[in-house]
ROZA-949531 format. One record per residue (C-alpha): x, y, z. Coordinates in pm, 1 decimal, always signed. Last residue first. Layout:
// residues N
@x:X; y:Y; z:Z
...
This chain:
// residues 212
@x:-709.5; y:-1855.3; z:+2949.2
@x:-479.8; y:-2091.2; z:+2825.4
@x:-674.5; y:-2121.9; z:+2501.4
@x:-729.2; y:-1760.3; z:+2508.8
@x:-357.8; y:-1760.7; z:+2500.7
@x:-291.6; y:-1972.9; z:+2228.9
@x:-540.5; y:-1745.0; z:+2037.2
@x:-361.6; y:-1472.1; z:+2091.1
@x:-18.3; y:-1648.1; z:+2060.3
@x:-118.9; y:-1757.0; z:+1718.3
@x:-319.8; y:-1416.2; z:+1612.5
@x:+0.1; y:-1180.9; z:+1714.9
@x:+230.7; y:-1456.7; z:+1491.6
@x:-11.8; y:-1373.8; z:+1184.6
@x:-4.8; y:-992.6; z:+1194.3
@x:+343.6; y:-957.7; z:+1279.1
@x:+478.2; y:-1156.7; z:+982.0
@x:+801.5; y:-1015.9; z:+996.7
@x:+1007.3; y:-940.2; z:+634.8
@x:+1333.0; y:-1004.8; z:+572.3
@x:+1477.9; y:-669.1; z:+480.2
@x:+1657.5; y:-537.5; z:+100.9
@x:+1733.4; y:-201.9; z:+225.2
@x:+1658.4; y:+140.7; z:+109.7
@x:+1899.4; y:+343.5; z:-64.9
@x:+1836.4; y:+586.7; z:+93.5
@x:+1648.7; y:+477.5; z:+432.4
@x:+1293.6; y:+496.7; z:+462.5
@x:+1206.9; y:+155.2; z:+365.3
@x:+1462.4; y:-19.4; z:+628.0
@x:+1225.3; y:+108.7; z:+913.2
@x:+973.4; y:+350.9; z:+840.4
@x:+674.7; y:+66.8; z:+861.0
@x:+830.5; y:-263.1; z:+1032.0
@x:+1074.7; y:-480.8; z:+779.5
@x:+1224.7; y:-644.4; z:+1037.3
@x:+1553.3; y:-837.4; z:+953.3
@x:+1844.0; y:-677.4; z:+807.4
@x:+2032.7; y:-651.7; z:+387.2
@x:+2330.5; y:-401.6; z:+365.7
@x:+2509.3; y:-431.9; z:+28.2
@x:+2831.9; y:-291.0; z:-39.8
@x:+3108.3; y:-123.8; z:-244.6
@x:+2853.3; y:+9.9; z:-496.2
@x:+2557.1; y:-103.2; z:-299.9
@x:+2611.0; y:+107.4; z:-47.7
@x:+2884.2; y:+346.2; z:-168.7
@x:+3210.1; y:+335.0; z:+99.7
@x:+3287.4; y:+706.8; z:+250.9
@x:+3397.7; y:+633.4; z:+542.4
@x:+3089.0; y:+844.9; z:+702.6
@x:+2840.5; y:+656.0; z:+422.6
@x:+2944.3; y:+328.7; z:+527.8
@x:+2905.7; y:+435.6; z:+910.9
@x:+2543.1; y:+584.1; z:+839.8
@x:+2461.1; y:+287.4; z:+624.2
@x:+2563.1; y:+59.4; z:+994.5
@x:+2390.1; y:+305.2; z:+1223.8
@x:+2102.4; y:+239.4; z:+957.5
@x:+2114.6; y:-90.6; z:+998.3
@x:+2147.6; y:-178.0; z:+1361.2
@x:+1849.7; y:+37.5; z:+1427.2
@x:+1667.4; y:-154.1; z:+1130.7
@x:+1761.8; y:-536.3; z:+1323.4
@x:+2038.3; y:-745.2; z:+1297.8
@x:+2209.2; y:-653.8; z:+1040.2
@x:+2328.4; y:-868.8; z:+744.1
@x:+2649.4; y:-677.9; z:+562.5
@x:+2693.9; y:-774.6; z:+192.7
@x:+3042.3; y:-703.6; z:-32.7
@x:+3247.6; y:-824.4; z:+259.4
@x:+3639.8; y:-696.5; z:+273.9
@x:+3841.9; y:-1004.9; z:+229.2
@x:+4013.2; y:-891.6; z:-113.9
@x:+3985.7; y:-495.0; z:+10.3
@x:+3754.6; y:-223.7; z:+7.4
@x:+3935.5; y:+83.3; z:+204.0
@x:+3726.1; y:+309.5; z:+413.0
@x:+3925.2; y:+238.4; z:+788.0
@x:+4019.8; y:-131.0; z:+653.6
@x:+3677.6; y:-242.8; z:+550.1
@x:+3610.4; y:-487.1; z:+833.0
@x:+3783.4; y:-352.5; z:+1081.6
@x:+3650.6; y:+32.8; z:+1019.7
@x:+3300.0; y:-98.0; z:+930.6
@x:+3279.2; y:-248.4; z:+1276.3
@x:+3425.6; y:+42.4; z:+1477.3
@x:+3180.6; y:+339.1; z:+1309.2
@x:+2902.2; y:+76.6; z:+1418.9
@x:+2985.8; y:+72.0; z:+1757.1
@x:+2989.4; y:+473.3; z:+1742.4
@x:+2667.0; y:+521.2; z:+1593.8
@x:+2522.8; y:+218.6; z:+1870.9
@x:+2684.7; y:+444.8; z:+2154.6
@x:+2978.3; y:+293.1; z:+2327.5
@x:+3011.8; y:+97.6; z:+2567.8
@x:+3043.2; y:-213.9; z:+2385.5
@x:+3380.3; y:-88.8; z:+2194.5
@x:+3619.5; y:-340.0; z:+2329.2
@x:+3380.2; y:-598.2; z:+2480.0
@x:+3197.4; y:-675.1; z:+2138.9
@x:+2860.5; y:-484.1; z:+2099.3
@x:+2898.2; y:-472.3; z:+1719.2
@x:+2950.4; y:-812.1; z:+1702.2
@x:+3109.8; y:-945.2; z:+1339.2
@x:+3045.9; y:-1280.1; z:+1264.9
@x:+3253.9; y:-1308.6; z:+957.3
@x:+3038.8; y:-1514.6; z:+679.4
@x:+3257.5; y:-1652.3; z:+385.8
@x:+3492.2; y:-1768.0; z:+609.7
@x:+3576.4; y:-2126.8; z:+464.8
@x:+3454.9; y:-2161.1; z:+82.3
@x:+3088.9; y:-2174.8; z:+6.7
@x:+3009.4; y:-2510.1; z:-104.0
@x:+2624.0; y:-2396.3; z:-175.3
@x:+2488.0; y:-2627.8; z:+129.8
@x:+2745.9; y:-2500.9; z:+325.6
@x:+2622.9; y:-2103.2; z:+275.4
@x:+2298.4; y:-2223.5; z:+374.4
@x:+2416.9; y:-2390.5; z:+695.7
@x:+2602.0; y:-2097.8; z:+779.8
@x:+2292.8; y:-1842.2; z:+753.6
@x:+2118.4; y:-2096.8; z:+944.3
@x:+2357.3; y:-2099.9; z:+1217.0
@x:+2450.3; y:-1691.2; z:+1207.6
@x:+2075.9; y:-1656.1; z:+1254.5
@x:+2042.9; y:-1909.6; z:+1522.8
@x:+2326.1; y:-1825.0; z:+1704.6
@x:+2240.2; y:-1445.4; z:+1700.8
@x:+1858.5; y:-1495.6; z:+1784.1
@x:+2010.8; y:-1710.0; z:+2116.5
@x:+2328.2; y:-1488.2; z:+2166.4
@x:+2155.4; y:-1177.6; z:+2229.3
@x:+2417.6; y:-958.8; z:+2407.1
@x:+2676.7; y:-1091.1; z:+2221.6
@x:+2536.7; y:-819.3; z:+1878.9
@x:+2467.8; y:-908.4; z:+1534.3
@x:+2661.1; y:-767.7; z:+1224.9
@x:+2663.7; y:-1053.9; z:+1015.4
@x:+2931.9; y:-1034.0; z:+724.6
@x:+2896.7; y:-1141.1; z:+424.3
@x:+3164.6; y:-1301.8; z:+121.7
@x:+3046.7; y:-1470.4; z:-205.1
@x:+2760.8; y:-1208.2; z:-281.2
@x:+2648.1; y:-1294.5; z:-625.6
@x:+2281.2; y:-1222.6; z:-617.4
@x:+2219.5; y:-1593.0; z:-557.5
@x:+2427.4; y:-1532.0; z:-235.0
@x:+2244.2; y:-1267.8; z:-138.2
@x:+1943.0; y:-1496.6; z:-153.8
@x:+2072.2; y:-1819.4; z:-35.3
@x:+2171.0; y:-1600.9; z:+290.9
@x:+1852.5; y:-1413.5; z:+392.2
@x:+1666.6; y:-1769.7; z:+362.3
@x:+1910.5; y:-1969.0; z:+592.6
@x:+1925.6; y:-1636.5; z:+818.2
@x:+1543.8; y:-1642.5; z:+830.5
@x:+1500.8; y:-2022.0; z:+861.5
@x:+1725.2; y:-2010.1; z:+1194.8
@x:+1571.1; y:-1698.0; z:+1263.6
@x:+1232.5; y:-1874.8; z:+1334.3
@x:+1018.5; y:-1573.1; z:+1399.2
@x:+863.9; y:-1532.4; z:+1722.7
@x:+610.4; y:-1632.3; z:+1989.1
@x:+626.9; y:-1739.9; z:+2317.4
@x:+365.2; y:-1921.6; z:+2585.3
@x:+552.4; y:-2059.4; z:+2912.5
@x:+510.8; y:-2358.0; z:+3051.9
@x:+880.8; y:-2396.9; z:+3146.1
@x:+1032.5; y:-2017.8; z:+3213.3
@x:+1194.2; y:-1886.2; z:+2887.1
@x:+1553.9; y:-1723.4; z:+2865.3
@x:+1706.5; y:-1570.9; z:+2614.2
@x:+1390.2; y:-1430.5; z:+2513.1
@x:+1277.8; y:-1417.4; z:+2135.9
@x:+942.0; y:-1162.1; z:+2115.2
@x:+561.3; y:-1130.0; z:+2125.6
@x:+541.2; y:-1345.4; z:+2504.9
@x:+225.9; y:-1514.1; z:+2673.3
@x:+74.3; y:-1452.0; z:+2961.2
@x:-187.7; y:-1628.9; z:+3224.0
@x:-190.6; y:-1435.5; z:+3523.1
@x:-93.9; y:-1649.1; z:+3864.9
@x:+100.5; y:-1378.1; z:+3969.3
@x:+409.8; y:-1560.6; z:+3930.6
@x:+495.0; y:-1522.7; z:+3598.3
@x:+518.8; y:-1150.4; z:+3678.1
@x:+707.8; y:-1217.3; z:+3987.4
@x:+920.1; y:-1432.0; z:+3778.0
@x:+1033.6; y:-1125.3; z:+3563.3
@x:+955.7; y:-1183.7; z:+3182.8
@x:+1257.2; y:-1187.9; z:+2998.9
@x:+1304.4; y:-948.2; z:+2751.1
@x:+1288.5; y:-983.1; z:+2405.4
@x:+994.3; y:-756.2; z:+2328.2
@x:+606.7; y:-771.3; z:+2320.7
@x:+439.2; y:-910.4; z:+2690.6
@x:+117.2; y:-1024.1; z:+2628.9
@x:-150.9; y:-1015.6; z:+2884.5
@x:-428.6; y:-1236.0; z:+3075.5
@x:-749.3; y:-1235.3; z:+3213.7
@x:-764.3; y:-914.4; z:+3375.2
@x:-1040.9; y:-892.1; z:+3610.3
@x:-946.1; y:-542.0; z:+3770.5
@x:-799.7; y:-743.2; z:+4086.1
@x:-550.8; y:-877.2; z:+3847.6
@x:-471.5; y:-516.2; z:+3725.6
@x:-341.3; y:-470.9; z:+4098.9
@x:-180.6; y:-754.3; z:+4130.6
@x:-9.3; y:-740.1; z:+3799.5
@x:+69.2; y:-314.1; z:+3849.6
@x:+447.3; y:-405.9; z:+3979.5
């Protein structure tokens, strides 16, 4: 709603940071922008920026798998089905290139229809109770959980620790992120695949001066 108005200001562009989609109006204005974050949903043209999670899952994968982790789950939500694809894709593809047997990753949506309204605690609280039997480690329990993101993380520790399951004892949690007081503040903190903010800020800035 403030584009016109900041466009009368002189400004000569602006970045929008997050996943969602920037509003046609916006793209509209005539401002040149450019996007910190993995839309669903980009319009043609436009500048983005972002982690490839195919490469992250595929990464995230051969290592716990190299650790010894034959079974994982990936706790990812519907609700983004473009980063989830892609990270449950490459974390697939690395598992096949190691002959892992048939489901050795359990997509496992924390935002699935029959517990989506609930709070992210609570959604949590539901996945670990399927997948570990309310508390109990079985033969197709996982012994690593990949998150989404930190927030998904710790709501997932938090639900481990609740049913009383030791993380790593009984299970590893691994995520994607890595900001400052994110997975490194948690006990026991979590193994994270790292962002490089600093370097995908100067691409789009520059690809946006560029523009601009």
């Amino acid at each position: 709603q403030d584009l016109a108005r900041l466009d009368m200001l002189g400004l000569a562009g602006f970045v929008l940071v997050g996943d969602v989609n920037l509003p046609r109006s916006a793209a509209a204005s005539g401002l040149p922008s450019a996007q910190f974050g993995e839309p669903e949903l980009t319009l043609r043209d436009s500048l983005t920026a972002h982690i490839d999670s195919f490469a992250a899952g595929q990464d995230l994968a051969a290592y716990l798998w190299d650790l010894g982790h034959r079974k994982m789950a990936l706790i990812a939500p519907e609700g983004k089905p473009r980063a989830t694809r892609h990270r449950y894709q490459g974390m697939l593809t690395a598992l096949n290139e190691r002959d892992a047997p048939p489901l050795s990753l359990i997509p496992s949506p924390y935002d699935a229809a029959e517990f989506a309204e609930l709070p992210l605690n609570e959604q949590a609280q539901c996945v670990v109770a399927k997948l570990f039997d309310h508390g109990k480690v079985g033969a197709d329990s996982p012994t690593a959980m990949v998150c989404f993101d930190e927030s998904v993380a710790t709501a997932v520790l938090l639900a481990l620790h609740t049913a009383g399951l030791k993380v790593p004892g009984d299970v590893s949690i691994a995520t994607f992120g890595d900001t400052p007081g994110g997975a490194d503040s948690t006990w026991p903190p979590l193994t994270c695949i790292s962002v490089p903010i600093h370097d995908i800020v100067t691409e789009i800035v520059d690809d946006l001066h560029k523009r601009i």
